[in-house]
Each structure stands twice: as C-alpha cells, then as structure tokens.
C-alpha positions in Angstrom: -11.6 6.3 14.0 -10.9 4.5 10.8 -9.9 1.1 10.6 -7.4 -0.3 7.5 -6.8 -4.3 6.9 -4.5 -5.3 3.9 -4.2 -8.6 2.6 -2.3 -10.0 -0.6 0.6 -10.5 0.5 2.9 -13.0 0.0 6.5 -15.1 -1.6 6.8 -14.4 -5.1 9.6 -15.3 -7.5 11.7 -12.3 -9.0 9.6 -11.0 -12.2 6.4 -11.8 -10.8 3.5 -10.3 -9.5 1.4 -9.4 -6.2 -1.8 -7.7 -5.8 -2.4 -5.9 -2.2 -5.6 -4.7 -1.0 -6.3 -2.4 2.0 -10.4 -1.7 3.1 -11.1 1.0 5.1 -13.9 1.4 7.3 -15.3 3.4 10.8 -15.1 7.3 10.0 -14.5 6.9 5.8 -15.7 10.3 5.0 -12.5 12.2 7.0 -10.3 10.3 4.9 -8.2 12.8 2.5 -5.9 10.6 1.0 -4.5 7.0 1.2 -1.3 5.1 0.7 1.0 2.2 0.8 4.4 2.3 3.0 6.9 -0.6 3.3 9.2 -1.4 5.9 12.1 -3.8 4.9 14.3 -5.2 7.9 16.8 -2.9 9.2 15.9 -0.2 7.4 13.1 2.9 8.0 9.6 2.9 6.5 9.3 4.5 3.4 6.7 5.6 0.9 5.9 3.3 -1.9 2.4 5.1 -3.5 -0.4 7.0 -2.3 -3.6 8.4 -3.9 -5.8 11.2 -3.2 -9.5 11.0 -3.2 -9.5 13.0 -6.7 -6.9 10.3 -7.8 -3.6 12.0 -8.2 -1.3 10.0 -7.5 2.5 10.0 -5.9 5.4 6.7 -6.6 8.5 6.3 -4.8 11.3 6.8 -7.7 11.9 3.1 -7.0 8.3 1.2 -7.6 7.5 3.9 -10.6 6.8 2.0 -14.0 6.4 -1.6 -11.7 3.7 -0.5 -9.0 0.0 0.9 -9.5 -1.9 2.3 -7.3 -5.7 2.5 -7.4 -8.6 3.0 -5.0 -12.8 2.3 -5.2 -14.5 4.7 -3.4 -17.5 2.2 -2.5 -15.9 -0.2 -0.7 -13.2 1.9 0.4 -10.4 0.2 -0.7 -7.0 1.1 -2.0 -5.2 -1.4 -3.7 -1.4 -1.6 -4.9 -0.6 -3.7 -8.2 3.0 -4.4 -8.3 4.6 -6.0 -11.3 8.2 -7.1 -12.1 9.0 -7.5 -8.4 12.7 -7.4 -7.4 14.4 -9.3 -3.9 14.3 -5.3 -2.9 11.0 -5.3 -2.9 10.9 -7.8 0.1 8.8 -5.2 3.1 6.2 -5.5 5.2 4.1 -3.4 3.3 1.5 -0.8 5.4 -1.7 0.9 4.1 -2.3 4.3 5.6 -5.1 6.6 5.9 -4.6 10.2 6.3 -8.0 12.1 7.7 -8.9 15.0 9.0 -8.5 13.8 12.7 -5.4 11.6 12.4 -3.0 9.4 10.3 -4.2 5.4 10.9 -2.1 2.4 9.8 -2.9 -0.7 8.7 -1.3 -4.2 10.8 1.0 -5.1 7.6 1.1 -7.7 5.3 4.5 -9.6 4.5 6.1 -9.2 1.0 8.9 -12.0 0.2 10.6 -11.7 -3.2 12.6 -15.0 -3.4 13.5 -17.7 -5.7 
C-alpha cells in the first residue's frame, strides 16, 4: 500500500502563484512514477504533470511553460509549482502514484483561481 497526502492548495488571484506538495509513504520502493491530475467541476480528470523516478517528465499542452513538476526522493515527495495561473486552472488537483502493485490517489486539494 502506498499512502499520498497533498497540501498547498488554495484561492489565488489570476497571475499568481501556488505551490502543491504530495508525500508518499507505506510501500515507496514499488513506486515507478508519480503525478498530478485535476478534476474541475463538470468535467473528467485529466493529466496535468507526472515524473518518473529517473525524472523525465510529461505536461498537459495546457500547464506547459506555467507548471513544474519536481520530486525528492528522500522524503518522497512530488511537488507541482504552478505559475501565471488562469480561472481555468480552478481543479481539485490529485497526486497519483503508479507502482508495481496498483495506481493510489491522493484525497485532493482545492485550487480556486479568482479575483
């Protein structure tokens, strides 16, 4: 089992910035790769980032140039620095795990981009 809690979250105003942070912990060593989904009312989950443990790295066309991904190894965290932020980019925004025995999500943490 591997356990993920983000935090960081929060209302920003358009232009400005958030920093979200997801630790892992139980089973660390199955995990291959981790990442950061969003889920915006009304609409289907999508990818936003995710990192490998070598640290390549994936963006969703929309976040690329505004978003950076990261990761520590020791703690196990994963974080998501996200710049110039855009009503848009109002989510609940998930960490994810994928290991070798299962994909594990993070609870969420609320995104509000608002003047």
């Amino acid at each position: 089992q591997v356990q993920l809690v983000e935090s960081g979250g929060g209302l920003v105003q358009p232009g400005g910035s958030l920093r979200l942070s997801c630790a892992a912990s139980g089973r660390i060593f199955t995990i291959n790769a981790m990442g950061w989904y969003r889920q915006a009312p009304g609409k289907q989950r999508e990818l936003v980032a995710t990192i490998t443990n070598g640290g390549r790295t994936n963006y969703a066309d929309s976040i690329k140039g505004r978003f950076t991904i990261s990761r520590d190894n020791a703690p196990n965290t994963v974080y998501l620095e996200m710049n110039s932020l855009k009503p848009e980019d109002t989510a609940v925004y998930y960490c994810k795990a994928d290991s070798r025995f299962g994909n594990y999500w993070g609870q969420g943490t609320q995104v509000t981009v608002s003047l």
